[in-house]
N, C-alpha and C positions, 0 to 999 in steps of 0.2 A: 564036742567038749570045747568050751571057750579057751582062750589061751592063755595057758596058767602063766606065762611070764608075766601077760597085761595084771593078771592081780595078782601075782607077787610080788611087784616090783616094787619097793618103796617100801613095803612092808619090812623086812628084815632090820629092823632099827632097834639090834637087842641090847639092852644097859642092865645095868647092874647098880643099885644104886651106892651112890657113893658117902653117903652118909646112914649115920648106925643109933637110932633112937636107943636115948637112956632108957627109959621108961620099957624096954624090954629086956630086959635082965642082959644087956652086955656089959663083960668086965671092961675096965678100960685098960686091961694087960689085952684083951682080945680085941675091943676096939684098936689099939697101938699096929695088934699083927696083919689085921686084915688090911689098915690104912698102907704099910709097907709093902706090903704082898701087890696092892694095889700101882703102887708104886714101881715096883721089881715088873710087871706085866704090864704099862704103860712103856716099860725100857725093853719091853722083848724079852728078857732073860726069863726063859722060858721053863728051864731046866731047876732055878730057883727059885722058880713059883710052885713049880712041882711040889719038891721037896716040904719048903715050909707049908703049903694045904696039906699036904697027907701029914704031919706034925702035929697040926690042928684037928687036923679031924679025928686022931686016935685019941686026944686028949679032951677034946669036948662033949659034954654028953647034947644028948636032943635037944632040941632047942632054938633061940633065935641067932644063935651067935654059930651055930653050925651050920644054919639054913642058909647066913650069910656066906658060909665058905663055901658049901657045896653050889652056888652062886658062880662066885669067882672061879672055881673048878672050872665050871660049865664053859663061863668067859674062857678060860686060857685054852678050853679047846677048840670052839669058834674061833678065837685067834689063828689056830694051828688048821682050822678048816676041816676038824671031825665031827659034822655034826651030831651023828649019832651018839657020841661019848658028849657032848652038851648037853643032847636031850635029856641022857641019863642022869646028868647030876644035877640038872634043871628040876628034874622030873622028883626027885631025891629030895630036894630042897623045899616041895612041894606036899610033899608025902610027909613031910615035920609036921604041918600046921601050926607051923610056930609063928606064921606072921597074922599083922591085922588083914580084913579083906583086902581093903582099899591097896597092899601092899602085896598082897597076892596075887592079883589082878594083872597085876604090870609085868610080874614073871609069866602067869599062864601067856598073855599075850605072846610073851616071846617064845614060849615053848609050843603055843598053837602056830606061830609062823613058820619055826622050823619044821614042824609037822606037813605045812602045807607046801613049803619047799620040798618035800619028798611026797608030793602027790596023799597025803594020807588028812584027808580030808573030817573023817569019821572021828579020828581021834583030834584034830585040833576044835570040831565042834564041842566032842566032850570034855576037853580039859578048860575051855571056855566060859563056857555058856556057864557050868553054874558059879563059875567065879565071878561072874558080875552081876547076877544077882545077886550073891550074897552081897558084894560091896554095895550094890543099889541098895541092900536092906539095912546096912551097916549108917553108910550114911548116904543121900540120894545125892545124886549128881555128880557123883564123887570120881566115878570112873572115866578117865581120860578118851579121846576120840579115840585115839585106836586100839583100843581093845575091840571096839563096837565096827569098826572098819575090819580088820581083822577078822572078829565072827562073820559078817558081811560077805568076804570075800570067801570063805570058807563053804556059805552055804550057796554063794555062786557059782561054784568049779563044781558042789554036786548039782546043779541046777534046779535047785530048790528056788528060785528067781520071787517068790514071795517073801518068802524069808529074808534071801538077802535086801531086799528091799527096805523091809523092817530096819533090820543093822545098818546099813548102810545110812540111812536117813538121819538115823539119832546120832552115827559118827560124825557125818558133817555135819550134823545141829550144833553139837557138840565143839568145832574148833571156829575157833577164830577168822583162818584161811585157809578153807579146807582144798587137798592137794587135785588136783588136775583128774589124775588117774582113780582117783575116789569119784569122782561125780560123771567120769567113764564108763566106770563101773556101773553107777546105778545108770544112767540113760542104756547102757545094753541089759541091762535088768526088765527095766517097764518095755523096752523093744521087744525082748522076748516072748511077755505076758501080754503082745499088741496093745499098751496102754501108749498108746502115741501122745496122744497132748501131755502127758506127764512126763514124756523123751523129748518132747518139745523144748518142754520149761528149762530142764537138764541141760540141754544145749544152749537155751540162752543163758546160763551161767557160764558153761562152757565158754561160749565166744565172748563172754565178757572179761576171761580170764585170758585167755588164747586169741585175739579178733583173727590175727595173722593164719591163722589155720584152716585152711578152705575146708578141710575133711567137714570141720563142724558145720558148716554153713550147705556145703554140699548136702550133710546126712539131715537136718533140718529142712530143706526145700523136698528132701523124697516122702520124708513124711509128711509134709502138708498134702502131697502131690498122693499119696496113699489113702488120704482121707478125703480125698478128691477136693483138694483145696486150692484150685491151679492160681488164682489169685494172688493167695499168699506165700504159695511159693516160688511166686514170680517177684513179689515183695522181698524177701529173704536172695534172691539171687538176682538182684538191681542192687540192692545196698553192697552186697558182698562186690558187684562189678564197679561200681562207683568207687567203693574201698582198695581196689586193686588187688582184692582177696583172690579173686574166680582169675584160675589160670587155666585148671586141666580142661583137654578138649571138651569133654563129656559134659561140663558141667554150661560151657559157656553153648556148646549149641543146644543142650538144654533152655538155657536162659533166649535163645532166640525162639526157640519154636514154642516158649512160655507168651512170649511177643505178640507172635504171630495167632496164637491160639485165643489168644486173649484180647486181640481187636487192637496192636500196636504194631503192625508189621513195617509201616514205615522207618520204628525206631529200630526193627529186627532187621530191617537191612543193612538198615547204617552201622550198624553196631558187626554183622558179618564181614559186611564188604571192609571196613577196616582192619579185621580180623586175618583175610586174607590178604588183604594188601601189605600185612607188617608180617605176613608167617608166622601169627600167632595159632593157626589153626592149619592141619594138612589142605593142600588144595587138591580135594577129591573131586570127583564126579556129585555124590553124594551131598556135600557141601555146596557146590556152586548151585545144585538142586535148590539145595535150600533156600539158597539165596535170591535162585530166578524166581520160586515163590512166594518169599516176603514181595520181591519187585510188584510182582503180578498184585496181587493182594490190596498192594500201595498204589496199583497205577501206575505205577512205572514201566511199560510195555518195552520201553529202548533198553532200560536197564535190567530188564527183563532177558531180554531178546542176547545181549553181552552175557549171561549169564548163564544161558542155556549151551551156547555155544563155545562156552569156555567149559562148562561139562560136557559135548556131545566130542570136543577134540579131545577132550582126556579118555573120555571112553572109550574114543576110537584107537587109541593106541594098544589096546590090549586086544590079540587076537581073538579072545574067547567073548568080547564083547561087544563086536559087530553090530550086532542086531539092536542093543541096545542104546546104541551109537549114532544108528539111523533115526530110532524114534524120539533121539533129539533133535537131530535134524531136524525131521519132519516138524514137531512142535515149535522150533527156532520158525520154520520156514513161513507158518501160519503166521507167528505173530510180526513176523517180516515182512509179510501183504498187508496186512490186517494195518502196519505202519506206516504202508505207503512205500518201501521199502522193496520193491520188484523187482532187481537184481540181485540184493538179497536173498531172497523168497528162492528164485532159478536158481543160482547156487546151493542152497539149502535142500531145496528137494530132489535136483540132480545129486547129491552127496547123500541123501538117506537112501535114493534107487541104489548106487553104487553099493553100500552099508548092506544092500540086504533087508530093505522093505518089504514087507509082503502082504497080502494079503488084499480086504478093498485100497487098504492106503495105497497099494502100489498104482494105480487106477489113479486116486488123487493127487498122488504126485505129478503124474504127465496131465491132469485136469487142470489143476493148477497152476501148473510151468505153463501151462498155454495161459491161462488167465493171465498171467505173469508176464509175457511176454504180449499180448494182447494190450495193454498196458503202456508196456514200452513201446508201441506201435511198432514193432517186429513181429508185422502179421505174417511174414514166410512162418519163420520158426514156430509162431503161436496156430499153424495151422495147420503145422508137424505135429504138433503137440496134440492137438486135439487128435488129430487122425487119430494119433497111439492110442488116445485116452479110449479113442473110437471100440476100440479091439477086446477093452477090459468091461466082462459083465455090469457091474458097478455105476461106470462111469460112461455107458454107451449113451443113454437119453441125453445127459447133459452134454455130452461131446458131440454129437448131430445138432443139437440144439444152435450150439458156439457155428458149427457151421455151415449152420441154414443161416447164421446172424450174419457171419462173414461174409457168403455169398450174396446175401440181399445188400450188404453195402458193398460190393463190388459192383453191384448191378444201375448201384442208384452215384 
């Protein structure tokens, strides 16, 4: 069930009106009482509002001057915060038919709220819905936004998500500046019924109304990303970064790996690495990942290579993640050769053997270390290395290989 505070909230906007059309048969001794009365419950004297409505209402017969007070009733118990004793003189005042639609309309509204403020959904459809029609038949256009908001939200909490759709549309057709939480409402309406590009539009009023609000802009790039539209929702999540909207984690390494995905990883590095540089984002393992593979992507092998090993020592700190620890090493260590960088590289793969490599890798790490040291021209050590490498299935041909090499330039 959605969250009835989200569409209740705002609704509860119940008046009474405060003017009393001649043209319906009121006295103007009853016009005088109710103006008073009105007055007496603007001052709180609660006790004396009492009194003079029940005065009234023994003395007036059915009608429109009685609909008006059992009106006011309603009000002083709202005031006093009983709704159900509101309902009932609401409900009362109703039951007259003593008012025009257009004028009726505006009560059911407030009696369908309070209904939906007590979870009773059924009954605020019913008392609704035919009241605006008939004002639609009375006279068209007649009926104000929320009433149509109102029914909207009503047939939202039962998840008739079609329906409210309907109501909801014409309510904000209907105003001027239609409210924030209205046009929430409908964008999780068409969400529901997977009409995305129609949750789309939603939102761009949404953030027209709100820019400041990343929710909107976040939940906008998931749907493009739903319709498999990574383009655009890398569109929607540059503007929002540009805007200084995109704060939470989620959304900004979204917006990198939208970068990276999308044939811009140069600008997904940059955009990281500043990210972690200011503590705008945790420096995990995870993240400087990310980050060594925008590097990689861009050509950036060095910053690449800082990157990996800025994740392979994070990792290494957690005892359960050893092994994971290694195989960044190892990976650091490759592009450490690969750099020219062969003290590098020996540190590197001597630290993933340490870490708990295994497997052929472990073979390649003492392959390498010798390559690495061969390199360095610390051919002792580089023909230690191979020995070892000598011992590991994997790495035996190419380790006899290195030193039948070694041997022949010893020779010559």
């Amino acid at each position: 069930m959605l969250n009835r505070l989200l569409i209740i909230i705002s609704l509860l906007t119940v008046t009474v009106a405060n003017t009393f059309a001649a043209n319906q048969s009121l006295s103007p001794k009853t016009y005088q009482a109710l103006n008073d009365i009105q007055t007496l419950l603007s001052e709180e004297k609660y006790s004396e509002v009492e009194e003079d409505l029940k005065d009234l209402e023994e003395n007036l017969t059915p009608g429109f001057g009685l609909a008006l007070t059992y009106q006011i009733h309603a009000q002083l118990f709202l005031a006093q915060e009983d709704s159900d004793q509101a309902l009932k003189y609401f409900n009362k005042a109703l039951e007259l038919e003593a008012m025009k639609a257009v004028q009726a309309v505006s009560l059911a509204t407030n009696v369908a709220q309070l209904y939906l403020a007590n979870s009773k959904t059924e009954q605020a459809i019913k008392v609704l819905l035919p009241r605006i029609e008939a004002a639609e038949k009375e006279k068209l256009d007649s009926t104000n936004a929320m009433a149509y908001i109102t029914l909207g939200s009503a047939f939202q909490l039962k998840q008739d998500f079609a329906n409210a759709i309907v109501w909801l549309k014409q309510g904000i057709e209907r105003a001027k500046t239609p409210r924030e939480n209205w046009l929430q409402m409908l964008m999780a309406a068409h969400y529901q019924l997977k009409q995305y590009p129609q949750a789309i539009v939603v939102l761009d009023h949404l953030i027209a109304i709100n820019e400041k609000k990343e929710e909107y802009w976040l939940q906008q790039a998931s749907l493009n990303q739903m319709q498999n539209k990574p383009q655009a929702a890398l569109k929607v999540l540059q503007l929002a970064y540009v805007r200084d909207v995109l704060i939470k984690e989620d959304g900004l390494i979204t917006l990198v790996q939208l970068l990276i995905t999308q044939g811009v990883p140069e600008r997904a590095g940059r955009i990281l690495h500043d990210l972690l540089a200011q503590n705008k984002i945790e420096l995990t393992e995870d993240n400087w990942k990310l980050l060594a593979s925008a590097w990689l992507q861009s050509r950036e092998r060095k910053q690449a290579i800082t990157a990996f090993l800025q994740a392979a020592q994070l990792t290494e700190q957690s005892a359960k993640q050893k092994k994971a620890a290694a195989k960044l090493y190892y990976r650091s260590a490759q592009l450490q050769f690969d750099e020219s960088d062969f003290t590098g590289a020996v540190t590197s793969y001597a630290k993933a053997r340490t870490l708990g490599i295994n497997g052929k890798k472990f073979g390649m790490t003492l392959l390498m270390q010798g390559n690495a040291y061969f390199e360095l021209e610390d051919y002792i050590n580089a023909k230690l290395f191979f020995s070892k490498a000598l011992q590991e299935p994997n790495t035996t041909n190419s380790a006899r290989a290195w030193l039948d090499y070694m041997q022949q330039l010893e020779l010559f």
